[in-house]
N, C-alpha and C positions, 0 to 999 in steps of 0.2 A: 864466747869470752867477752867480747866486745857489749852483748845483750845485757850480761849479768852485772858489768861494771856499770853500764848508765842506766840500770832498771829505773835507779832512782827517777829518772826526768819522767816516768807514765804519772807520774803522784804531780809532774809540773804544772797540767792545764787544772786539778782540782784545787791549789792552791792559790792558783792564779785565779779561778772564778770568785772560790770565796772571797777573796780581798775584792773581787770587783763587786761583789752583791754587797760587801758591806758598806763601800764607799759608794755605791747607789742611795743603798737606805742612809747612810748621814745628808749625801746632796736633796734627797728627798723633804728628810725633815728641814732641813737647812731654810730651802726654797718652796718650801708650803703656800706660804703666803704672797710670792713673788708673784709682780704684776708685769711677766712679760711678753705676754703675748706668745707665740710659739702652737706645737702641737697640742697642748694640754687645752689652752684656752681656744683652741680652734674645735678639739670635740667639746667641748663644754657648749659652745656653741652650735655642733649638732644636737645635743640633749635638749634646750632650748628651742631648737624647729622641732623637735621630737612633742615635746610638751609646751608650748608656748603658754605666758600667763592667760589667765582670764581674765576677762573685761566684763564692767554692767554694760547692757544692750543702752543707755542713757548715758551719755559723757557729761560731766562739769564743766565739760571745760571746751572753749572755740578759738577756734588762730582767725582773728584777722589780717590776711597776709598783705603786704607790701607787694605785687605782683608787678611784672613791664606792663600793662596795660593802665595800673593806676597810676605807675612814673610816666607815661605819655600823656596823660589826662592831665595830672598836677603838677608837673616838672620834675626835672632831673633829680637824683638822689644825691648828696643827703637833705631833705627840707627844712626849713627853720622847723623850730621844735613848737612856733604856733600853729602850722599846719598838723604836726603829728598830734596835738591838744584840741585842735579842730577833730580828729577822727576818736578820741579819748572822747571826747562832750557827747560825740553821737550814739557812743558804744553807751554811754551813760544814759543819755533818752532811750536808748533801744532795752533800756531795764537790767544793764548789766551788774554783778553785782561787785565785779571787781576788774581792775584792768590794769596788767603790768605789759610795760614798754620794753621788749628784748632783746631791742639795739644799747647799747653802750651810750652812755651819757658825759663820762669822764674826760670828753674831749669838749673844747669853746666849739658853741654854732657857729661855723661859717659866716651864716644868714643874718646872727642878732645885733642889735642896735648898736652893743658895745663892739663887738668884732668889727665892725665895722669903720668904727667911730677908730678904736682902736690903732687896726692894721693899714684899711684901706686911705683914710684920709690925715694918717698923722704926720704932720707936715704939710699939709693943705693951707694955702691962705686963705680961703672960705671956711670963715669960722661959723658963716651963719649955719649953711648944712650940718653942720657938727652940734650947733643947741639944735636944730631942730632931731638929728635921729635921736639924739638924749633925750626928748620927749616922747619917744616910743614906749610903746610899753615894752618889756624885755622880756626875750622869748622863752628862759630856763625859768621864769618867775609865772607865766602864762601854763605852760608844760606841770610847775610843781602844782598849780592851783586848780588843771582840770585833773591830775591824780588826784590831792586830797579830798575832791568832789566825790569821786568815786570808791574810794579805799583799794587805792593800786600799791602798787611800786614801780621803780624804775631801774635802768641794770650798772653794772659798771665791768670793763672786762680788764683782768691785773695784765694783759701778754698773752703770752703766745701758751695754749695749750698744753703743747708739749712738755713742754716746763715743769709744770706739775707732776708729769707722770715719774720724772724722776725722783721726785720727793728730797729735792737740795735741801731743803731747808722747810723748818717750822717755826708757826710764830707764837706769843704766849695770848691765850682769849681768856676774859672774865665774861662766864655765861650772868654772874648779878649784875653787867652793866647796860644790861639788854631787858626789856620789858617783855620778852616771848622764850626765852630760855631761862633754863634753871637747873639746880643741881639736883643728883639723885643724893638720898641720904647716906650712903655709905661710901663716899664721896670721899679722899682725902684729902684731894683739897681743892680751892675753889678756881684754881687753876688751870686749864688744860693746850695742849697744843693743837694748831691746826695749822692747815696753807694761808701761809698770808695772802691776803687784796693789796696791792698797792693802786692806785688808781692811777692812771699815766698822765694826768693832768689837773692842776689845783680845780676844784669845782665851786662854783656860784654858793651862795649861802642857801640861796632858795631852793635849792638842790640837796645840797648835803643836811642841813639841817631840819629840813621843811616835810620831807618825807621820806617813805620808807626806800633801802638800796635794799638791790640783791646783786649774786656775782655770774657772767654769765658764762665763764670759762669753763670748759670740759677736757679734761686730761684722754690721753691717749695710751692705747698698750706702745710697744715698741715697736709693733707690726703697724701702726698707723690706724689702728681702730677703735670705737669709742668701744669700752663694756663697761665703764661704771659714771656715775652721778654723782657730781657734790654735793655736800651737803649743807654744810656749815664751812666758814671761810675767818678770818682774822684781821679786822681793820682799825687800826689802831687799838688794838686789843680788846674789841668791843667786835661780838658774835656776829657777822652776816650769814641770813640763809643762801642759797644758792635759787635762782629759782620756782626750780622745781619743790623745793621745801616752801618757801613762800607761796605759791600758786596749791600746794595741797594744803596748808594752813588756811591759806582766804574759803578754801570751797568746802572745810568743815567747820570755821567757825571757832576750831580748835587752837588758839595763837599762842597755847605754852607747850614747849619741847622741851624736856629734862636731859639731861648730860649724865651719863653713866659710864665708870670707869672700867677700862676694862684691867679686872684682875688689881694686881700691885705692877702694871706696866705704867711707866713715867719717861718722861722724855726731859732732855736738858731744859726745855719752857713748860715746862707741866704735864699732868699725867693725862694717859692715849684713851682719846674716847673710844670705847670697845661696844657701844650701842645708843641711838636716841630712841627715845619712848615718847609718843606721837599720839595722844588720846591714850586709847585701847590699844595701838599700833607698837610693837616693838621693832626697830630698823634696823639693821648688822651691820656696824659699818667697820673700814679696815683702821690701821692708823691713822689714812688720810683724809677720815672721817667719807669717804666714799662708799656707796652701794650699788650692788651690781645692776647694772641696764639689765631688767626682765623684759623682754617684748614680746606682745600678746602678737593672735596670729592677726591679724590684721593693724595695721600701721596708720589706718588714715583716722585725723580728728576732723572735728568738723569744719569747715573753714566759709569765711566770706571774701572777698575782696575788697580789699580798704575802698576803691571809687565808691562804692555801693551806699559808704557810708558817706563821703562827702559831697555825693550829690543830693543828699538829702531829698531821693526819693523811698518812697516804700521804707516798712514799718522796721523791718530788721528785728522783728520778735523773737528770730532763732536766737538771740545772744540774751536774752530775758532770761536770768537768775544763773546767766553764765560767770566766768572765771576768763576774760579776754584776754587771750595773749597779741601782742601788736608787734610788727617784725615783718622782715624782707622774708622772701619763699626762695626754697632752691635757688633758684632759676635769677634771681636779681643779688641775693644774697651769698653769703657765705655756706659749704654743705661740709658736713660730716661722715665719716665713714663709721659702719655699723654693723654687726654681723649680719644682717638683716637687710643691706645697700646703704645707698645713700640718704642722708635726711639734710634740712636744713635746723640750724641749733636750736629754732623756733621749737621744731616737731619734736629734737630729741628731749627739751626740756619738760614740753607736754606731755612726753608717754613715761618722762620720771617722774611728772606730780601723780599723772595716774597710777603708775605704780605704789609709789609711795600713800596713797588717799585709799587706794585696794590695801593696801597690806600685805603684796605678794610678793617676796624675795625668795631667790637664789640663792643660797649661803655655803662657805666655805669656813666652816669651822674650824678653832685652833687643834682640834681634837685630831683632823682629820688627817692632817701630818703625819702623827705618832702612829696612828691605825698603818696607813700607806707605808711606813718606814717597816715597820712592825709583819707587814704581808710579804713585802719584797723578802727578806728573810726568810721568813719560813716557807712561804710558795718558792722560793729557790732552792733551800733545801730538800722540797719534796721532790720538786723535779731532778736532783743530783740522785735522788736517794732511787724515782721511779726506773731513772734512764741509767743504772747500773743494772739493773735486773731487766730491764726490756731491748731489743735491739735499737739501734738508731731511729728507722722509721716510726716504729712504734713510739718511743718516746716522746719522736717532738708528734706527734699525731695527740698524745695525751698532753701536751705541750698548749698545742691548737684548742682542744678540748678545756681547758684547762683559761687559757686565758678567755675563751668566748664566756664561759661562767662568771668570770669576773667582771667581763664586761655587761653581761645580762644584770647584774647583780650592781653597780653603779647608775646601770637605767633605771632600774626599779627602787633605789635608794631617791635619785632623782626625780621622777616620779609623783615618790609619795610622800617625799619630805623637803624636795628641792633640796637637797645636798650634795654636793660637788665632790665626788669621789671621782679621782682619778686611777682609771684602770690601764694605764700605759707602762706606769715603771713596776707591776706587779707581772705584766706578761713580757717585758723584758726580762725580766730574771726569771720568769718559766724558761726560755726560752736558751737565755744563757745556761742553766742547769743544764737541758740536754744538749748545746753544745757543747759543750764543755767535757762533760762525762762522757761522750763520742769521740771528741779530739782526745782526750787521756787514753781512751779506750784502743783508738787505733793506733796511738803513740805505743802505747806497750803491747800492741802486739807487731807492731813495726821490730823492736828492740828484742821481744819474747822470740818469735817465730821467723826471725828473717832469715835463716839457714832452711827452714821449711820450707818457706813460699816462695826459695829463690830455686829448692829443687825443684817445685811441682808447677811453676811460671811457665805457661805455654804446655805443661801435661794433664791441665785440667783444665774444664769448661769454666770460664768467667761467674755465672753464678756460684760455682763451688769454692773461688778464690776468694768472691765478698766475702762471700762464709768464713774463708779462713781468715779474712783479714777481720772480721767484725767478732769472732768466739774463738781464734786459736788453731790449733793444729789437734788440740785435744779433743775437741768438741766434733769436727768434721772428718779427722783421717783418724777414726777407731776401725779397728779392723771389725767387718759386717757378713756376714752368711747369708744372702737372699740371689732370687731370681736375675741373673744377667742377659744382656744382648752383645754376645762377643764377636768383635769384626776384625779377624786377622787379612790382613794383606800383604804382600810384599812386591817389592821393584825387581827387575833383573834386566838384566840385557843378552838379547841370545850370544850365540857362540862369534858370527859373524862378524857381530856388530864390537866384539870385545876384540876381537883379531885386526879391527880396522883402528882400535885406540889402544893397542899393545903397544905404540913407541911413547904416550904422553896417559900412564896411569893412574898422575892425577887428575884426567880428566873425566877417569869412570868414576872417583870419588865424589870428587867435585859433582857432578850431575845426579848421583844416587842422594848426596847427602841435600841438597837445595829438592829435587823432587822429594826428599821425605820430610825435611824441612814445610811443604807446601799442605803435603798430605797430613802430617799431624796437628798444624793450623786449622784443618778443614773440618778433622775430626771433634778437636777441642768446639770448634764455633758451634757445631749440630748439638753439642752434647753429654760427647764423649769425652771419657777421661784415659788419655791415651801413655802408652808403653812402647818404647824403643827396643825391639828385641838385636840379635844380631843378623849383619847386613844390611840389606832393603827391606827385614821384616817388622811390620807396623800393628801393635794389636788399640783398639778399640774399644774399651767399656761404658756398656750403658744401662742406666741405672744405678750407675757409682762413682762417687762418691755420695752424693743426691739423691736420694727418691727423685724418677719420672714415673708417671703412671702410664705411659706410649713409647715407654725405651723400643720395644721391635721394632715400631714402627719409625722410631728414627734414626737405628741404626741402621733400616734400609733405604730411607732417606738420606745417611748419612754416606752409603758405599755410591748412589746414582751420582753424590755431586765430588765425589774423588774419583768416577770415570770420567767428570767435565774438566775436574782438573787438571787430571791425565791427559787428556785432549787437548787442551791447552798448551801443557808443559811439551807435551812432541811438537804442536805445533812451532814454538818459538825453539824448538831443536834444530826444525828442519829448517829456518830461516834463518841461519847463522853458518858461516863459512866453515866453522870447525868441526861442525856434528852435525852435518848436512846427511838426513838416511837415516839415521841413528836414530832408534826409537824405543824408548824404555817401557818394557810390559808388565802389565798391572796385575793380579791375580786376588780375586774375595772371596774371602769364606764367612760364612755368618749362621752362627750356631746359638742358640738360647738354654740356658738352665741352669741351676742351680751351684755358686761360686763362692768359693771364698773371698774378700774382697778389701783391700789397704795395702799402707806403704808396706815394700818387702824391702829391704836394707839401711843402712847408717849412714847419717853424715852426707856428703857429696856422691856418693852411690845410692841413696834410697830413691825409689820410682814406686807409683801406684801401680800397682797389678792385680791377678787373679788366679786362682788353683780350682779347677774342678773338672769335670768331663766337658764341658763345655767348650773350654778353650782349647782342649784338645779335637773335639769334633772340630770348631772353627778351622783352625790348623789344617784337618787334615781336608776338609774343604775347598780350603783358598791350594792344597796338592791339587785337588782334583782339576783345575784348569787348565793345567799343562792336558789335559785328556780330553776333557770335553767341550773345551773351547771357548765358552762364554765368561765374560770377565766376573761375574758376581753368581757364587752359589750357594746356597741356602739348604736348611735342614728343614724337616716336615714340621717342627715347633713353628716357626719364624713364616712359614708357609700357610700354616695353616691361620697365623692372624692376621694376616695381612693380603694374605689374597683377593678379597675382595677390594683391596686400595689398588696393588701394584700389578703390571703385569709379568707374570709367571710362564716357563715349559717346563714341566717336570722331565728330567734328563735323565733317570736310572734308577734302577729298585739295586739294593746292595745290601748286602751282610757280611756279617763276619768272622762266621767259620759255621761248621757245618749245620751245629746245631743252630746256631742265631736266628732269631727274626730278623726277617729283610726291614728294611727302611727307605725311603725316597729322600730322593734329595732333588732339588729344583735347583734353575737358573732366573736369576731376576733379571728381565728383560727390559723394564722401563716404566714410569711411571702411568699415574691415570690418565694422560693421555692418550698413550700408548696404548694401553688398556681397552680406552673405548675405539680405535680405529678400526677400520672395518678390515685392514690386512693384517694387524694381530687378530682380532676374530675366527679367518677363514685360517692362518697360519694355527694356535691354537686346537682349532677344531681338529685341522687333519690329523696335527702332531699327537693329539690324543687317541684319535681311530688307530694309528700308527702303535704305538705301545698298547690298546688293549689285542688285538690281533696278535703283537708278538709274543705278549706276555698267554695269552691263550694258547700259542702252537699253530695258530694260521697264517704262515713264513709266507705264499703264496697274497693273501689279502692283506696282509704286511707290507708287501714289497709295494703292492698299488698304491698302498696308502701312503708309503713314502716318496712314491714319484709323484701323487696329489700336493705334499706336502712341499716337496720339492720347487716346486712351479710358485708359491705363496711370494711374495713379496718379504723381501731380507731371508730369503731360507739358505745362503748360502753359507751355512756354518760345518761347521767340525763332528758335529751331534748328530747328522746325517749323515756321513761317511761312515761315521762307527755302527750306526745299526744296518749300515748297506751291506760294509763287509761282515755283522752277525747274521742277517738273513740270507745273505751267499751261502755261509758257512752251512747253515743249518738246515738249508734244502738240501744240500750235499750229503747230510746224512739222515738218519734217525731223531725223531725228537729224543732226549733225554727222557729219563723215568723223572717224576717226582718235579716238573720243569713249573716254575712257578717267575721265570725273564727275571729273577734275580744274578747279580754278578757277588762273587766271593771276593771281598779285600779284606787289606788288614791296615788298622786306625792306627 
């Protein structure tokens, strides 16, 4: 009743997924283009070690570094900016073809004639030192004059990195007010946005106006690491390159960049640049007019150390028809983080002009959103659709299967076209489809079958319970016709031991019900699917509910370890004040063949059981130990497969009425260890000499063989006694006519 009123809630988890697939694919689309650093950008960054850009074997381009060896040599950093034009003049004798300075300029030298004149002496009554520094020559005007010598630039940085990556704000550029930019035709208008430069401090004329700026800022993800390059920047509304765009200008020669809109996107200060076109070169850049850091597999340019240059010795040829960049290193400078480590800004701007001068980009097309938006959808629906029709395992296994493909299939997109496909939120929703379709699954059979599986809880083996929790009651308890391994058992207590707890009866309940309690645990855990008959009697089936294809052999596995537990349970009998003595005996039958098999009753009475000759042989088996003694007996089926695993004494030929074929029936004595000992061995042997003599008529070399037998190590059983007193009996008389050691019962 309870099932049928909330069936509704099974239908809960597949409502609940699709809402969650669908709000995937909108954040999906949403954040395409989002530069936050996270997992996505962290494999994008594996694909990138995967395929790293290529490089020509000949760079353009050389760092002459600022190294701690040429700040011991020349003095402390920062230097007047006549010494860093002292190292610019030499890059220029050494045949360079161009030289940009990659320290920041936008700050007053310390060093120059007017700072000094300025700060240090204002207020000095010695005015003479004050006309004499005025007659220096001045160090931003010295700086701008060995660039123009050489056809460099110089840098300026707006702040702090970071800054940028948030994209606060834009500023409005005119690419016509720049002599190296320019529009593309289909342009709407001649306006566009970019990151503004603010320079942190007013700069010398000789400076701003004398030559060429570039900006040396480099934005960061949110994780703190570099992955793209500026390009173009906005300073007082007039274009600066960055200068990695400047430094691959100078080394092709190429000094005009077109501005291309992307699409009908426009921004409050004018429309989003969506690409530069760079000679023959096209560049992808994002709104922030950024491109992604490619890095080739190797990281080093080639470098000199600045002393080199201003000791003006030796010729410095390697920088002959170079692209000089000039800057502190790691190590004295400022560094970067990279997917690839650390660099200093010198390096990372170097492997952006290279990049950019290659032509090799990374790209993340607007397209590639709507694709990804669009996969999550349907790759989730496939997988609701697969993991209804396959069990749990399977599902997310095609699940597995499923995303690795996608993921193969983003490499090789990578690859071969450098495109940035992200395979993460596509194997999310494989993944969420099969759980999802498993939680609804086991929800309604939570709701469907819980009067089933709360009868059969603890009467069936754990694999047969998944079952029924993962396909139903229908799928797993159909009533089955095949081959069984039936193991009847029951508890009693003799007469004695009932006469010493005749004043406290419920304490023979109490003891039958916890030892059968223990016993049908034991059974369920080997395999069995077990049946409460009445009193202490316990049946055992195997090979049902389940296919096993070694049901005998574990249902004789499964009677050895319910006489350990029997041993046990007397044990903590006898160690208790109240049932001290008291010892509950066990009796096994195990019988194999052909059964009917499923639930047999309704509602809070139904049990799994079984109908066939079998469970009646079982039965009348686990009778026969009150006779012949041994706690586990077995039919010639069960014997015959197993014999070679367990150890065996065949205990009686029998039939069942006149006409009947005899049949054997054995005792299972103990496992393959037991088996291989040397005193089952000799016990065995005799016990056999012993039964063929009787069964022959030679009562006389019968009798020997049972006092050999006698003598064997554990021969003191019950099985001995009885054929002592048949071969009494039957030297006393006549053999029978027709005598074939069969005894007559009835099943």
């Amino acid at each position: 009743m309870i099932a049928s009123r909330f069936r509704w809630l099974s239908a809960f988890p597949l409502i609940l997924v699709t809402a969650i697939l669908f709000i995937l694919a909108v954040t999906v689309l949403t954040y395409s283009q989002a530069r936050q650093g996270g997992p996505r950008e962290q494999l994008f960054d594996f694909y990138q070690r995967l395929a790293p850009a290529p490089v020509e074997d000949t760079s353009p381009f050389h760092i002459v570094s600022i190294d701690s060896q040429t700040i011991e040599t020349a003095g402390p950093w920062p230097w007047p900016r006549s010494l860093v034009a002292d190292v610019i003049r030499s890059a220029e004798a050494a045949g360079a073809k161009a030289v940009i300075f990659t320290e920041p300029v936008d700050t007053p030298d310390p060093l120059s004639p007017e700072t000094i004149g300025s700060f240090w002496l204002s207020g000095a009554r010695d005015s003479v030192l004050g006309e004499q520094l005025a007659l220096l020559p001045s160090t931003d005007q010295l700086l701008a004059d060995a660039i123009a010598r050489v056809d460099g630039a110089v840098t300026i940085d707006p702040g702090s990195s970071a800054a940028y990556a948030e994209a606060l704000s834009l500023a409005q550029v005119d690419p016509l007010t720049s002599e190296w930019a320019d529009l593309d035709e289909e342009a709407s208008s001649r306006f566009f946005a970019a990151p503004p430069a603010r320079p942190r401090h007013s700069m010398p004329d000789s400076i701003r106006g004398g030559i060429p700026l570039t900006v040396r800022a480099l934005p960061l993800d949110s994780d703190g690491i570099l992955r793209t390059i500026p390009l173009t920047w906005s300073l007082d509304g007039e274009p600066v390159p960055s200068i990695a765009l400047e430094a691959a200008k100078l080394a092709s020669d190429n000094r005009s960049v077109v501005f291309k809109q992307s699409g009908a996107s426009v921004s409050p200060v004018g429309a989003t640049i969506g690409q530069l076109t760079f000679g023959d070169i096209t560049i992808p850049t994002d709104s922030q007019i950024r491109t992604r850091l490619y890095l080739p597999k190797q990281l080093e340019i080639p470098t000199t150390p600045a002393r080199r240059l201003l000791s003006g010795q030796g010729s410095n040829s390697q920088l002959n028809g170079k692209i000089v960049f000039v800057g502190l290193d790691a190590e004295t400078g400022e560094t970067i983080k990279t997917p690839r480590g650390f660099l200093s800004k010198t390096q990372a701007h170097a492997l952006g002009a290279q990049q950019v001068l290659n032509g090799t980009f990374s790209h993340r097309p607007g397209w590639v959103g709507y694709v990804e938006a669009l996969s999550v959808l349907l790759f989730g629906a496939a997988a609701i659709m697969w993991s209804r029709r396959f069990d749990f395992w399977k599902a997310v296994g095609i699940a597995c299967i499923a995303s690795l493909f996608v993921f193969g299939l983003s490499i090789i997109a990578f690859s071969a076209s450098r495109t940035l496909i992200d395979p993460l939120p596509v194997g999310f929703a494989l993944f969420i489809g099969a759980f999802s379709v498993a939680g609804g699954r086991s929800i309604g059979a939570v709701l469907s079958d819980d009067n089933v599986r709360g009868n059969f809880q603890g009467a069936l083996p754990e694999p047969a319970m998944q079952r029924l929790r993962d396909e139903g009651a229908s799928q797993v308890l159909n009533g089955h016709r095949r081959e069984v391994t039936v193991l009847a058992c029951e508890l009693r207590l003799v007469d004695e031991d009932l006469d010493r707890l005749a004043s406290t009866p419920d304490r023979v309940t109490t003891l039958l019900a916890s030892a059968s309690a223990q016993l049908r645990k034991t059974i369920a855990d080997v395999g069995g699917a077990v049946d409460q008959a009445d009193g202490g009697k316990i049946y055992g089936y195997f090979n049902a509910p389940l296919e096993a294809a070694d049901h005998v052999r574990a249902a004789c596995s499964g009677a050895l370890r319910l006489v350990e537990s029997m041993d046990k349970i007397n044990s903590e009998l006898d160690a208790s004040a109240s049932a001290r003595g008291v010892q509950i005996h066990l009796a096994i039958g195990i019988a194999s063949g052909e059964c009917f098999v499923g639930p047999m009753g309704h509602g809070r009475s139904n049990r799994y059981s079984a109908v066939g000759p079998a469970v009646e042989l079982a039965g009348f088996l686990r009778r026969q130990a009150e006779i012949y003694g041994p706690a586990i007996i077995c039919d010639d089926t069960v014997y015959k497969q197993t014999h070679h695993h367990f150890a065996y004494l065949e205990l009686d030929r029998l039939k069942s009425s006149e006409e009947g074929r005899p049949f054997s029936v054995f005792a299972l004595v103990g496992n393959p260890f037991i088996k291989s000992s040397k005193g089952y061995r000799a016990l065995e042997e005799a016990h056999r000499q012993l039964l063929t003599s009787y069964r022959e008529g030679e009562f006389t070399a019968a009798r020997n063989h049972l006092e050999t037998a006698k003598k064997s190590p554990g021969a003191r059983i019950a099985l001995f006694d009885i054929y002592e007193e048949r071969i009494n009996r039957m030297l006393a008389k006549e053999k029978p006519d027709n005598w074939d050691g069969s005894v007559r019962v009835t099943i």
